[in-house]
MIDOSE-1310 file (N, C-alpha, C; in nm, 2 decimals, decimal comma, always signed):
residues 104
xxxx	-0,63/+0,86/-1,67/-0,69/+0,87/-1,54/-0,72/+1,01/-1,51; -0,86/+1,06/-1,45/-0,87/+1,19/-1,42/-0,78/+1,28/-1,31; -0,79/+1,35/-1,32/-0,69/+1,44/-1,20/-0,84/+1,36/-1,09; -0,69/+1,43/-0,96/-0,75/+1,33/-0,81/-0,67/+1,27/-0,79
xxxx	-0,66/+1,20/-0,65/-0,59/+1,12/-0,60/-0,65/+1,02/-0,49; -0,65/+0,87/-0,51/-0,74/+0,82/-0,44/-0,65/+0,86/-0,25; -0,78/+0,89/-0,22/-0,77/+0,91/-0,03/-0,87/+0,76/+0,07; -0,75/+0,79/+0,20/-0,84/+0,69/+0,31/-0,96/+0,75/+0,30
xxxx	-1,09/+0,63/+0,33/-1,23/+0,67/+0,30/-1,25/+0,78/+0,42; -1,19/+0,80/+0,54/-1,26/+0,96/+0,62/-1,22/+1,06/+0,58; -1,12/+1,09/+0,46/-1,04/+1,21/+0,46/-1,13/+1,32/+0,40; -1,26/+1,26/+0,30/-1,35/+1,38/+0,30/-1,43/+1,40/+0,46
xxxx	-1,42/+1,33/+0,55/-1,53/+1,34/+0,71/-1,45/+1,45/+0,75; -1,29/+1,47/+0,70/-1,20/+1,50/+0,84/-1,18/+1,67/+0,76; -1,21/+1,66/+0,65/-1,20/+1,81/+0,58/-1,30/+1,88/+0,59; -1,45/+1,79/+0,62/-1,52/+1,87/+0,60/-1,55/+1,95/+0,79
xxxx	-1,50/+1,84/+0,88/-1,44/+1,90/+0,98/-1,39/+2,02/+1,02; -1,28/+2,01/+0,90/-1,21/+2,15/+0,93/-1,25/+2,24/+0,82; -1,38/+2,27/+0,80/-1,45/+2,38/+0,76/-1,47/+2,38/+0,61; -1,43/+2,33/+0,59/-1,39/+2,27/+0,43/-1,47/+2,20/+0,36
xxxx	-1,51/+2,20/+0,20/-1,65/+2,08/+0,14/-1,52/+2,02/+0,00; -1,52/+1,92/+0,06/-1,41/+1,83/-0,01/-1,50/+1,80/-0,17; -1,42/+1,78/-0,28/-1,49/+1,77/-0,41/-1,42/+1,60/-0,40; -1,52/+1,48/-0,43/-1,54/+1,37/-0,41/-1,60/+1,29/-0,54
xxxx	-1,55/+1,20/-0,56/-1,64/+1,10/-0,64/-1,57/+0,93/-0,60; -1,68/+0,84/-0,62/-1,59/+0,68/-0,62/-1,60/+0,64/-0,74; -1,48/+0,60/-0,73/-1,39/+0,53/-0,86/-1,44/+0,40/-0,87; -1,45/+0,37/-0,99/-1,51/+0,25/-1,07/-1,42/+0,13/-1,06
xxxx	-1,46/+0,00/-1,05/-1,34/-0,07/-1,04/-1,24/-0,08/-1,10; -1,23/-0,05/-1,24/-1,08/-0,03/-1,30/-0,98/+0,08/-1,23; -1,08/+0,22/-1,24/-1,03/+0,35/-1,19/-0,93/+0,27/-1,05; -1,03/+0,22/-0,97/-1,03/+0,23/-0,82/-0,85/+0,08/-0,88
xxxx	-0,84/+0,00/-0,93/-0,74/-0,07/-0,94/-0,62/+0,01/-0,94; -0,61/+0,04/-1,06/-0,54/+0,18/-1,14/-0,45/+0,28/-0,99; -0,56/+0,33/-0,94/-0,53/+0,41/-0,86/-0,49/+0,38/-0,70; -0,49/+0,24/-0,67/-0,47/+0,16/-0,60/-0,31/+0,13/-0,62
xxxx	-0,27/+0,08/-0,76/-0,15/+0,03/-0,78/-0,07/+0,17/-0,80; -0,11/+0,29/-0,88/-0,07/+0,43/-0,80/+0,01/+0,48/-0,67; -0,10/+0,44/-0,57/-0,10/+0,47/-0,47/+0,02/+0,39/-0,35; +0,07/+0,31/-0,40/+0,14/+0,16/-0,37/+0,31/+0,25/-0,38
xxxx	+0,29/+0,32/-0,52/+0,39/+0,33/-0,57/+0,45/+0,49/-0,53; +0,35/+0,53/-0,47/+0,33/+0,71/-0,41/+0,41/+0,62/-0,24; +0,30/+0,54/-0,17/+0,35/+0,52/-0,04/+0,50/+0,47/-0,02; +0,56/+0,37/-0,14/+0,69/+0,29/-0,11/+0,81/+0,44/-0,11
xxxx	+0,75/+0,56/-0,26/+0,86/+0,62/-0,23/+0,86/+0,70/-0,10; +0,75/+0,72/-0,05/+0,73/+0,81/+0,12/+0,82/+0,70/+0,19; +0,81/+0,60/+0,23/+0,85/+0,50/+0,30/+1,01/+0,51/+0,26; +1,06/+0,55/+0,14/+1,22/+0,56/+0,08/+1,29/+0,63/+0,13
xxxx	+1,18/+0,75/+0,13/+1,24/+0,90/+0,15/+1,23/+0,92/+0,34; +1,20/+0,83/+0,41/+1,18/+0,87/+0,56/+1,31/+0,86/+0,62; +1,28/+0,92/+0,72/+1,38/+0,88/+0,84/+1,32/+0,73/+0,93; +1,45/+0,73/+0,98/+1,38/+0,61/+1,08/+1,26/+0,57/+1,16
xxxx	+1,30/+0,77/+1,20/+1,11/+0,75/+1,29/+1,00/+0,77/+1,28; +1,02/+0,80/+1,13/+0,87/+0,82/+1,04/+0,86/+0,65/+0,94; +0,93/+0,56/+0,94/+0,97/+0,44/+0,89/+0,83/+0,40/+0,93; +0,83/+0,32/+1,09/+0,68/+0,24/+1,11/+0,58/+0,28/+1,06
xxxx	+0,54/+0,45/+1,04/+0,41/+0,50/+1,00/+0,40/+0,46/+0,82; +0,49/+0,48/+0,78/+0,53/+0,53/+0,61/+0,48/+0,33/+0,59; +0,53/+0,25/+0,64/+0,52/+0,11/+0,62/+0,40/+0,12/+0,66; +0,34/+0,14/+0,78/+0,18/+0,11/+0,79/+0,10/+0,16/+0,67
xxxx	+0,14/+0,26/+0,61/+0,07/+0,35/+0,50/+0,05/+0,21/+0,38; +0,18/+0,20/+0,35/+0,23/+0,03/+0,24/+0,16/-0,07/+0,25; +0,16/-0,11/+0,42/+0,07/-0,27/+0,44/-0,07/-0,16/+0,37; -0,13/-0,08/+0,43/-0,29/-0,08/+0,42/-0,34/-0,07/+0,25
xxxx	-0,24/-0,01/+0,22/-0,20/-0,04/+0,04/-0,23/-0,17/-0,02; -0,14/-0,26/+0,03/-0,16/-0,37/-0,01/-0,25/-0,46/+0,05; -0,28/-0,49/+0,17/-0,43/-0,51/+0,21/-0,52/-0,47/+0,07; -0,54/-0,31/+0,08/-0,66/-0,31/-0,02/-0,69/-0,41/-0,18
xxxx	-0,53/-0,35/-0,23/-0,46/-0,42/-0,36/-0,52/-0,59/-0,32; -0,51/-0,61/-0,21/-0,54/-0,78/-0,22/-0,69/-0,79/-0,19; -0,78/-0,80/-0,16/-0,87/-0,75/-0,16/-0,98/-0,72/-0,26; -0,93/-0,59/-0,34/-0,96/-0,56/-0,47/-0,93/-0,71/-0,56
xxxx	-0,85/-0,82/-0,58/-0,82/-0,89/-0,65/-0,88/-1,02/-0,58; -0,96/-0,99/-0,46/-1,01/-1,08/-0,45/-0,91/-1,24/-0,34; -0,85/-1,14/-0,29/-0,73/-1,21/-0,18/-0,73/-1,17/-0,03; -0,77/-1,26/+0,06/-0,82/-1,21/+0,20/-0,70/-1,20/+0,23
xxxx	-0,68/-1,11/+0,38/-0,58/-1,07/+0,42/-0,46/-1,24/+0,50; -0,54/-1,31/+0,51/-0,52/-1,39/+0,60/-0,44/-1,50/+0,49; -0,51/-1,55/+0,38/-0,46/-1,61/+0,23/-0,31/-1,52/+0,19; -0,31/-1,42/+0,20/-0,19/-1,34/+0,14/-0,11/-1,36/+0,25
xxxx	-0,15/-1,39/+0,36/+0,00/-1,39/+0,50/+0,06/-1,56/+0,51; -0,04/-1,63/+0,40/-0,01/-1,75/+0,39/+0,07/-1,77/+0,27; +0,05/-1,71/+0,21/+0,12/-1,67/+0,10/+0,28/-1,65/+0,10; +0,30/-1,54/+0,17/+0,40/-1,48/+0,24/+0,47/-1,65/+0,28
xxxx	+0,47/-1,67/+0,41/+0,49/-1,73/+0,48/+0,55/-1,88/+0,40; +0,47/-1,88/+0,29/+0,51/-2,07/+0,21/+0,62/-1,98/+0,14; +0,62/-1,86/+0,10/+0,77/-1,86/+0,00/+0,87/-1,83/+0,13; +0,85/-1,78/+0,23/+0,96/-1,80/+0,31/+0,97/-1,95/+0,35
xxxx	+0,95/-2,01/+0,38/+0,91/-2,11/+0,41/+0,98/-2,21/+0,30; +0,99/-2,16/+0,16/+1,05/-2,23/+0,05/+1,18/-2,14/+0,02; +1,18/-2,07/+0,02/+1,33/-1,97/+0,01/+1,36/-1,89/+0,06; +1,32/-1,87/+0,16/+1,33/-1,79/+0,28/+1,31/-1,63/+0,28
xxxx	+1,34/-1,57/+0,37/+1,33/-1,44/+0,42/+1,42/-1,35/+0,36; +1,38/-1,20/+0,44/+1,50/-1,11/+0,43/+1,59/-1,06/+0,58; +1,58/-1,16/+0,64/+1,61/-1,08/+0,79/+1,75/-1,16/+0,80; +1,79/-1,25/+0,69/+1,96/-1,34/+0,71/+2,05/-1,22/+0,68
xxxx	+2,00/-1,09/+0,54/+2,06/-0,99/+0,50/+2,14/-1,05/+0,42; +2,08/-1,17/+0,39/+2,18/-1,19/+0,25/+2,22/-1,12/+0,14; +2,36/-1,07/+0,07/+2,32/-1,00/-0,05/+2,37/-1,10/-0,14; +2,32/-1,17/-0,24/+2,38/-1,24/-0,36/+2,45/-1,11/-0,48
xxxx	+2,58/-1,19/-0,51/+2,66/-1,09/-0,61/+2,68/-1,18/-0,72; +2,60/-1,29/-0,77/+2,67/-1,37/-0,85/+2,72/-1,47/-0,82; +2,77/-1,55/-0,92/+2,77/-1,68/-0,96/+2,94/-1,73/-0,95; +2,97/-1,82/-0,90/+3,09/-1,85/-0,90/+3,14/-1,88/-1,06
């Protein structure tokens, strides 16, 4: 993969804003996958490393991650919350805080 890091699509509008001429190219669809699933793995550890009150933003960073990731693969947002929803639905959630240790 080339040096770079894929950015939200305004972040060259918002540099060039602040006086700045951002060096730019769009990624090809492998690239743009690649650096998608990257990117997934850049925001979960932001989201690791937060405090509480940076948590909601760091998580918004994740959902828009995966939004794209689904998308790119050809999965509307609405299909993947259904998605979601039948494996809770079949094995449920994380909000019981179950921890499993093993087997009797």
């Amino acid at each position: 993969m080339a040096d770079g890091k894929l950015v939200r699509d305004l972040i060259p509008q918002i540099i060039r804003e602040n006086g700045a001429e951002p060096m730019v190219y769009v990624a090809g669809p492998e690239e743009y996958r690649e650096r998608l699933r990257h990117k997934l793995g850049e925001e979960v550890a932001e989201f690791l490393s937060a405090d509480d009150s940076a948590a909601a933003e760091e998580l918004a960073d994740v959902l828009e991650v995966v939004h794209a990731l689904a998308l790119d693969l050809g999965i509307k947002p609405g299909h993947l919350e259904e998605l979601r929803a039948q494996k809770a639905e079949a094995r449920g959630g994380f909000v019981g805080r179950v921890v499993w240790t093993g087997n009797a």
